[in-house]
Structure formats: C-alpha cells, structure tokens
N, C-alpha and C positions, 0 to 999 in steps of 0.2 A: 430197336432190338440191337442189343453188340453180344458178340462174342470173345471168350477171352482166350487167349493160349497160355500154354504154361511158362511164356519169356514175358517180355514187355509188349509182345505186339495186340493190338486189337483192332478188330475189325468193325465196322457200325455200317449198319444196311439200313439204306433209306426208306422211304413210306412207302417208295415205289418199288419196292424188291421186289413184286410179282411180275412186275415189268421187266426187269434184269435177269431173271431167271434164266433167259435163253443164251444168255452170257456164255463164252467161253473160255475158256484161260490156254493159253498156249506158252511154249517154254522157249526163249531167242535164244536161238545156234548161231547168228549171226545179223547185222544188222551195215544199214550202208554207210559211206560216207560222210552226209548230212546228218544221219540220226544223232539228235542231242540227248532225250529224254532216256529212253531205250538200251537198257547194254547187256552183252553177251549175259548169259544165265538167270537174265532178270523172267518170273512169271508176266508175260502180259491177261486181261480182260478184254475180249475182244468181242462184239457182234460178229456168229460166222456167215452172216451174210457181207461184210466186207472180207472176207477172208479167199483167196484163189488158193485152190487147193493142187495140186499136183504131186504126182510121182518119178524118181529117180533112181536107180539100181533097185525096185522093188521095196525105198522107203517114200512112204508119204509125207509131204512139209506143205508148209502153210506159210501163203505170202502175203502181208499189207504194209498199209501206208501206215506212218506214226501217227498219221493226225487219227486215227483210227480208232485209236489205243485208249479204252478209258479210265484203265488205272494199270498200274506196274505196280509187282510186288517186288519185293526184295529183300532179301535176307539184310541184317545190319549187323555192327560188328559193337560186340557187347562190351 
C-alpha cells in the first residue's frame, strides 16, 4: 500500500503495518551531543514502549535513545 502527498513525498507501509500500528511519532525539541541521525524539528517513529515520559513546568516530553528511532521524517527543501 503507498500513499502519496500533494509534494514529492511518499510513504509505503509494509505487509506488516498491523504490527506498526502502535507506532508513535513524536516531534525533537532537542537532541544530545552524540545524536547523528536525529535533528531538531525532525518527526521521529517511535515504539512508546521505549519512550520515558515525564513532566516539567506542567509540559509533558518524551525521552529515548536514537537507536530507538525507526524512522525520522523530515521536511526536504524543494
């Protein structure tokens, strides 16, 4: 199955998308040191069972590891 958007991008979902489903996408505000793959504003795909969730001033963020990450999205420059 793919889907298209109204740019160049598209997306193709494997045979196993019923499996992915519990996927979730989260949006990096910030990333460490080491992160290579990773960079500010990019959407990741994440299992939230890898994900530690916590609260600070009354927002909640979401913490993992990069190896974690099963795809990054990212706007591209047209």
């Amino acid at each position: 199955m793919e889907l298209r958007s109204k740019d160049t991008g598209t997306i193709v979902l494997p045979e196993n998308y019923d499996k992915l489903r519990m996927l979730q996408y989260f949006r990096v505000i910030l990333t460490g040191p080491k992160c290579d793959e990773v960079k500010i504003g990019d959407a990741i795909v994440v299992d939230p069972q890898a994900v530690i969730k916590f609260k600070k001033d009354d927002q909640e963020y979401f913490l993992t590891r990069e190896e974690n990450v099963g795809a990054v999205i990212r706007e591209t420059d047209k």
